[in-house]
N, C-alpha and C positions, 0 to 999 in steps of 0.2 A: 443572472445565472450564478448557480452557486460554484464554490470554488474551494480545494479543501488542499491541506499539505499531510501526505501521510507517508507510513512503509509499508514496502509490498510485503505480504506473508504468506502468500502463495500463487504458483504461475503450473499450477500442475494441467491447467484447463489450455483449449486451445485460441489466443485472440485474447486473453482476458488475464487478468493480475487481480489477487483479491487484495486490495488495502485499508490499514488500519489506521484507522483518524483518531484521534487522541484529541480530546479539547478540556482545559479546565474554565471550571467558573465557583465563585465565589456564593459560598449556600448563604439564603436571603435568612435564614432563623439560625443557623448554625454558627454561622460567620469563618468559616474553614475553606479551603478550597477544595472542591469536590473535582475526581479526574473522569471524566464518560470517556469508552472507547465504545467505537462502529465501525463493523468492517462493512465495506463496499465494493461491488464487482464491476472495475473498469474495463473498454477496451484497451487493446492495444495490439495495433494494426501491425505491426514489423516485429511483433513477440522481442520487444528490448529489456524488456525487464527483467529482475535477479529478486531470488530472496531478498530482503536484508534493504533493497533500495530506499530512497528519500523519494518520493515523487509529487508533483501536482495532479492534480483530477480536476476536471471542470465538467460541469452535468452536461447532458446534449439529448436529445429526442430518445426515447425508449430502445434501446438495441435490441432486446430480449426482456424474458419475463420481470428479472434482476438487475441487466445489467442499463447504468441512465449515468454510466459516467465514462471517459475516454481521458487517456491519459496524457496528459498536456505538454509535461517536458521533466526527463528525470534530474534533478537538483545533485545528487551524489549518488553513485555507486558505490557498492561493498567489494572488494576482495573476495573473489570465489577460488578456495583449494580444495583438490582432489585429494581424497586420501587414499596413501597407495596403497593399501592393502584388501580395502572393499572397492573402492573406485568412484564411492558416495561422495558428492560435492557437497562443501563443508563454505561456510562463507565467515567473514573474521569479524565476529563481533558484532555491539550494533552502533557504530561510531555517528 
């Protein structure tokens, strides 16, 4: 079973966090290291997740059309602040 470490970059759906898997690998002619990003649409059953997070994803039987991963265990949380004048949730960074 496959198993990935990524950030969530979005939780606007309900059950579900999209995240962004980042992997380098080194080009066979090039000889550089090339960066691939994929986003993937996890569940996640108790909606724990924040913009900005660190998470694991581990695949599991087909949920939906998209979605064939659940979210395993969050690794770091970001800092989420409100900003008082629109009330829009701002998170700090992507540490």
């Amino acid at each position: 079973m496959s198993q990935f470490l990524g950030r969530v970059v979005g939780t606007k759906m309900q059950k579900t966090a999209k995240v962004e898997v980042v992997r380098m690998f080194l080009h066979p002619q090039v000889l550089k290291y090339v960066r691939k990003r994929k986003k993937f649409f996890a569940h996640d059953e108790k909606e724990e997740c924040g913009d900005g997070d660190l998470v694991v994803i581990k695949e599991c039987q087909p949920l939906s059309k998209k979605k064939y991963f659940k979210v395993s265990e969050i690794v770091r949380r970001v800092e989420h602040h409100k900003d008082p004048r629109t009330g829009e949730v701002i998170y700090q960074g992507r540490s």
